[in-house]
C-alpha positions in Angstrom: 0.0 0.0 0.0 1.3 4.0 -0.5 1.3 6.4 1.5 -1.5 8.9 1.1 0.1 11.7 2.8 3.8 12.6 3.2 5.8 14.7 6.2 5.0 17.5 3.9 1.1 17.7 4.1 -0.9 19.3 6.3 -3.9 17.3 7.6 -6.1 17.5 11.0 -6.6 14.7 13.5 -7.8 14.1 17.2 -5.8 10.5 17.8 -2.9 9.7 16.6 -1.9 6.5 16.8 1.8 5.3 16.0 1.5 1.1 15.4 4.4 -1.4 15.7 5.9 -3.2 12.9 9.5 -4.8 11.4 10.7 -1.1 10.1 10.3 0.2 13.0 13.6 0.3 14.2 14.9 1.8 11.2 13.1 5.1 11.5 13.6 5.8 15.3 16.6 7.6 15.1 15.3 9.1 11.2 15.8 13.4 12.1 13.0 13.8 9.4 10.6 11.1 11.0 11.2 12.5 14.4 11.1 16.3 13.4 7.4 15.9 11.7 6.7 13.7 15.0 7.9 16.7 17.5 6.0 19.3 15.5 2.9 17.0 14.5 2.2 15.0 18.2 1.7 18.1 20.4 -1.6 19.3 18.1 -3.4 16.3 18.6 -5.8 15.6 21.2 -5.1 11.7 22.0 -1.5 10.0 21.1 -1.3 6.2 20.9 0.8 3.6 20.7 0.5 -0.1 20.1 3.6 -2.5 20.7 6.7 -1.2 19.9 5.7 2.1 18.6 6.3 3.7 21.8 9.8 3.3 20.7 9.1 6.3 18.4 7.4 8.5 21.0 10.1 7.4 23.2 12.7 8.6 20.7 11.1 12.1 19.6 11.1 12.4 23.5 7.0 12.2 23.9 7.5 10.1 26.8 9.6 11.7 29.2 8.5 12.0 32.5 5.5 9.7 31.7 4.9 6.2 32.7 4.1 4.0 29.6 4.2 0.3 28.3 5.5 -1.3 25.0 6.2 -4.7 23.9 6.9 -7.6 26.2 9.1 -9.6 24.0 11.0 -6.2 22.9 10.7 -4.6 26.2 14.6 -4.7 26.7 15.5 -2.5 23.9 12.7 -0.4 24.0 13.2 0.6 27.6 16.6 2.4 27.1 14.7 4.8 24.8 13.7 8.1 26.1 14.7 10.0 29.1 13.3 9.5 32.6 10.5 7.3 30.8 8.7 5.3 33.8 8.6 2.0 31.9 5.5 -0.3 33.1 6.8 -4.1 32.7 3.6 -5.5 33.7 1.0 -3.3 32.7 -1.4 -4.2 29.5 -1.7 -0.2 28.6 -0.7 2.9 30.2 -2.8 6.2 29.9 -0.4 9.0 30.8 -2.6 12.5 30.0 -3.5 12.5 26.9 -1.0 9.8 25.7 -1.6 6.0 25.7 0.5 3.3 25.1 -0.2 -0.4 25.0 1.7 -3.6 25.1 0.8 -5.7 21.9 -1.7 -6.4 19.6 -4.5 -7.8 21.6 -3.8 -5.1 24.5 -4.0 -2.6 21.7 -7.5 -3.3 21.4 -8.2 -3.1 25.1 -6.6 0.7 24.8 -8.6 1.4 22.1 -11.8 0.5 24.4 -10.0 2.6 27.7 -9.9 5.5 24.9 -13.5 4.8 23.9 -14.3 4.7 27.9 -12.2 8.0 28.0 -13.9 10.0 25.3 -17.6 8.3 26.1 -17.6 6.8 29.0 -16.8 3.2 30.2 -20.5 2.0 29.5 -20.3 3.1 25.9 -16.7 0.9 26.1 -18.7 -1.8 27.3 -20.9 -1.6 24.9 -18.6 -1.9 21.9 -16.6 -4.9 23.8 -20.0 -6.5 24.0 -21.1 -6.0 19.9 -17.6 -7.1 18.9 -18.1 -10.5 20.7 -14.6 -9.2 22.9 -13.6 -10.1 26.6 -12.3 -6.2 27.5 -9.7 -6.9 29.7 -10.5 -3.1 31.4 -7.5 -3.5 34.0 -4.4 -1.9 32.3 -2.2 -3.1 35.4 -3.9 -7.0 34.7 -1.2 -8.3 31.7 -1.2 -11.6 31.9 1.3 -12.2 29.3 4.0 -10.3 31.4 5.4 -12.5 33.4 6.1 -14.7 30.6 8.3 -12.2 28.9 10.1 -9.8 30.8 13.5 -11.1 31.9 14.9 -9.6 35.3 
C-alpha cells in the first residue's frame, strides 16, 4: 500500500496512533521522522501507541517523565529509549494525559476501548466490547502475558 500523505502535508486529527511493525527500528533515530513527529504530536488531542511504537514516541522524546508500556518480548531494547521514561513491565496499557500506550496487539484493542471509555464513557466501552463478541480486559495493570516475557 502508498502512503496517502507525506511529512509535507498538512492534515487534521484528534488520535494519533503510532503502530508497531519490522521497520520500526529503522526510522527511530530518522531526524526527518522525528522532526514531523515533534512538530505534528503536540496538536493532537489523543497519542497512541501499540507494541513497539512507543519506541518512536520514546525517541522524539513524547514520553519523558510519563509512565508507559511497549512490547513484552522487545521490552529490553525499548526501555533504554527516552529519558526519565517510567517504563511499566507488567502493565497491559498505560494512559499517561493524553498519551496512551499499550503492550501488543491484543492489549492494543483493550486501549482502544480505555480510549473509547475515556472519550464516552466506560458503558459506551462496554458496549462496543459487548457488539464485537470481545472479553475487555479493562485493567491496564492485569497483563497476563508479562510475566512470561520480561527477563529480570
Amino acid at each position: 500500500m502508498e502512503p496517502q500523505f507525506s511529512f509535507n502535508d498538512k492534515f487534521q486529527s484528534d488520535i494519533l496512533i503510532i503502530p508497531w511493525g519490522a521497520g520500526l527500528q529503522a526510522i527511530i533515530h530518522d531526524p526527518l521522522t522525528l522532526f514531523w513527529l515533534k512538530r505534528f504530536a503536540p496538536k493532537q488531542t489523543l497519542i497512541c501507541s501499540v507494541c513497539t511504537g512507543a519506541a518512536l514516541l520514546a525517541t522524539a522524546g513524547l514520553l519523558n517523565y510519563r509512565r508507559a508500556t511497549t512490547n513484552k518480548k522487545q521490552f529490553h531494547w525499548v526501555q533504554k529509549l527516552g529519558h526519565n521514561v517510567e517504563w511499566q513491565s507488567s502493565a497491559r496499557w498505560v494512559r499517561d494525559s493524553n498519551i496512551f500506550t499499550a503492550s501488543g496487539g491484543s492489549s492494543g484493542i483493550d486501549m482502544a476501548l480505555a480510549v473509547i471509555g475515556y472519550q464516552l464513557g466506560d458503558s459506551v466501552a462496554r458496549k462496543v466490547a459487548i457488539e464485537a463478541e470481545y472479553l475487555w480486559q479493562n485493567d491496564p495493570d492485569d497483563d497476563p502475558f508479562a510475566p512470561l516475557h520480561i527477563v529480570r
